[in-house]
N, C-alpha and C positions, 0 to 999 in steps of 0.2 A: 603119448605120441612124442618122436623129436621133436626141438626146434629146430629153426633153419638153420644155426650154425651149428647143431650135433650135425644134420642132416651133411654137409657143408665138409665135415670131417671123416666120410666113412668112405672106404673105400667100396671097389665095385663091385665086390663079389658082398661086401656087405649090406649095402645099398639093393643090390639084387636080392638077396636072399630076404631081406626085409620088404622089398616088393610083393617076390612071391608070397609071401605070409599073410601081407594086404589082401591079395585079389582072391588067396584062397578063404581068408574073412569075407570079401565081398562076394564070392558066388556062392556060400553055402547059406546067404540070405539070414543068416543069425543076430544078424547087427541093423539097430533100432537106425529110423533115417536120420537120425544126429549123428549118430554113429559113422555111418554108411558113405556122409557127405565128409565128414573129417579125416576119415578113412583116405578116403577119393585124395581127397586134398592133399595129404603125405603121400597119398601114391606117385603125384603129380610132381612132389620133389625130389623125391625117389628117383624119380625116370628122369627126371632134366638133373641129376647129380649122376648119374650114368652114364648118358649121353653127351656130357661135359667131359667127364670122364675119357670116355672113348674117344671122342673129338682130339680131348689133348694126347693121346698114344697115337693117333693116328699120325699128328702133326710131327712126334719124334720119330716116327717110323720114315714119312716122307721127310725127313731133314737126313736121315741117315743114308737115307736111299738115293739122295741128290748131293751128300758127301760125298758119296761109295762110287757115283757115277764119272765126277770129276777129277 
């Protein structure tokens, strides 16, 4: 598993695509519940290193769009 500062480092398509790889670990039930909760757990930073992500593109999107307006 990453730590939070690898996690902290990847961008979003890589961050997603290590998501996707989690949850398809977690619904094919393969993985013991130590597993399964660790798992969970990087999923969780995953998805808020994503949604961090996007937040901040969003932010330069409306900064540009309220330059562009002025």
């Amino acid at each position: 598993m990453k730590s939070d500062n690898n996690v902290k480092e990847l961008s979003f398509e890589q961050a997603l695509a290590e998501l996707t790889a989690l949850v398809e670990k977690l619904e094919s039930g393969a993985l013991s519940l130590e597993d399964s909760v660790g798992a969970f757990e990087q999923g969780v930073q995953l998805s808020r290193r994503c949604e961090s992500l996007l937040d901040e593109a969003e932010q330069r999107l409306q900064v540009l769009n309220t330059s562009d307006s002025a």
